[in-house]
N, C-alpha and C positions, 0 to 999 in steps of 0.2 A: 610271860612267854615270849613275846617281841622282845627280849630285853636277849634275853636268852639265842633267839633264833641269829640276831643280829653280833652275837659276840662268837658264835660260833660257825658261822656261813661267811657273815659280812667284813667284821674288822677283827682286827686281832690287837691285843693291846703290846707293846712291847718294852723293856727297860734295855737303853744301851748300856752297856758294861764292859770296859776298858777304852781305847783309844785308835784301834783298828781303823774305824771310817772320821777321824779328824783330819779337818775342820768340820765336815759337811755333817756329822751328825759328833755332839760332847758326849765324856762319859756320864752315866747318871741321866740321860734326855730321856722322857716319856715319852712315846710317841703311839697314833692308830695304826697299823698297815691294813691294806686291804688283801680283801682274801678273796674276793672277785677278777673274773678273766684273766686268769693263772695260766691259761692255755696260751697268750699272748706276750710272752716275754719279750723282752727288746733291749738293745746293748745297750748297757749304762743303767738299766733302770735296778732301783735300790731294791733288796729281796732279802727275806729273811727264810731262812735253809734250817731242813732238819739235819746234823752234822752227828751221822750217827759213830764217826772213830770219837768223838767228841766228848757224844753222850748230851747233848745241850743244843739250842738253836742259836744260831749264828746270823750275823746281819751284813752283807757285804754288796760289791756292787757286781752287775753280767758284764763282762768285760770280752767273755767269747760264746757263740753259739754253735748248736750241733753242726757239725762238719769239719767247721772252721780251723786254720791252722794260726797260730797268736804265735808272735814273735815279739820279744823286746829287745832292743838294741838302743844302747846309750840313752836310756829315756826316752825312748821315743816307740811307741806300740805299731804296730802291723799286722793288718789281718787280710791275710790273703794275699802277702808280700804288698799288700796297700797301706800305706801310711794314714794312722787315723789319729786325729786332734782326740785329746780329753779337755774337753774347756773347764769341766767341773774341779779337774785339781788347783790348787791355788799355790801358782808359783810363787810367791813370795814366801808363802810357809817354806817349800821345798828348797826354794836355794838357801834359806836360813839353815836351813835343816842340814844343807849340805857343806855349809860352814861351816856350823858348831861341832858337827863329826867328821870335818876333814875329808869327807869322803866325795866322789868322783859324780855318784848316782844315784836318785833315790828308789828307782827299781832295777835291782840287779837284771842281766842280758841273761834272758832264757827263748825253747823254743818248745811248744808245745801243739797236739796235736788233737784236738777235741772227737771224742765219739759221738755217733750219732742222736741219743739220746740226752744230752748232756750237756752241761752250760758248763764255763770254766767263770770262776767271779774272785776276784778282786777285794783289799780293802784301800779307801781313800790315803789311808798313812801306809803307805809299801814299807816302810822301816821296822814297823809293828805291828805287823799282822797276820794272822795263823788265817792262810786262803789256799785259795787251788795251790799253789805254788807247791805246796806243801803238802795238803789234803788231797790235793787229786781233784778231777772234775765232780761235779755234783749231779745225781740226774735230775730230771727237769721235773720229775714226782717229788724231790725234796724239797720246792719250794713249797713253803707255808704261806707267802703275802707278799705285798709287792705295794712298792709305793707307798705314801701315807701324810700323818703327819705329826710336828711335834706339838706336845702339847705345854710341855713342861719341863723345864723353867721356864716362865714367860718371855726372859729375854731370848731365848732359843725357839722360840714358835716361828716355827714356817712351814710351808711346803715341804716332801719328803719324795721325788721323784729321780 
């Protein structure tokens, strides 16, 4: 019964599957999320979403909160016409990445406008990844879990925040 109450309150087990959040999480990584203090979302924190045009749950990052209005421009994010740092991407993948494809940016310039109930979220690889951009905002009932951690493959264990 604990085993039970705890996989369905507490954690949530997950499998990544494709490449949407690389580096920060591989395809194939196990990982726990938690399914505790859902009411507290927070920019940047990792969340796995029920995507229902999908049909499937979904793992990405909260990149905008209810109200908020997100802009991109030349790489570079704004919320609230304020310039915000993502320390979590890893440039070095990205200018590779904008090497190898010739191309100018690794998140296309858009401008979007969040409703009140609603988080707009992000995948870590913007070249390869089905997110708001695309999907739309998510309401904040669709999260399933937040944060976590990986379990497996060992060399992939870390923190999942």
């Amino acid at each position: 019964m604990g085993v039970t109450f705890v996989f369905r309150f507490a954690i949530m087990p997950i499998k990544v599957d494709g490449s949407s959040m690389y580096p920060t999480l591989q395809d194939h990584d196990y990982a726990f999320m938690s399914r505790i203090d859902l009411n507290h979302i927070e920019r940047f924190d990792i969340v796995t979403l029920n995507c229902k045009k999908l049909g499937n749950i979904i793992i990405k990052r909260v990149i905008g909160l209810p109200g908020e209005k997100i802009v991109y421009k030349d790489d570079q994010l704004y919320i609230n016409d304020e310039k915000i740092e993502e320390a979590f991407l890893d440039i070095s993948y990205i200018e590779q990445v904008k090497k190898d494809y010739n191309i100018s940016c690794f998140t296309e310039d858009f401008e979007y406008t969040i409703g009140d109930d609603e988080i707009f979220v992000l995948g870590d690889n913007r070249l390869n990844s089905l997110d708001s951009r695309l999907l739309g905002c998510f309401k904040e009932k669709d999260i399933l879990s937040k944060k976590g951690f990986v379990l497996f493959p060992f060399k992939n264990m870390k923190e999942v925040d």
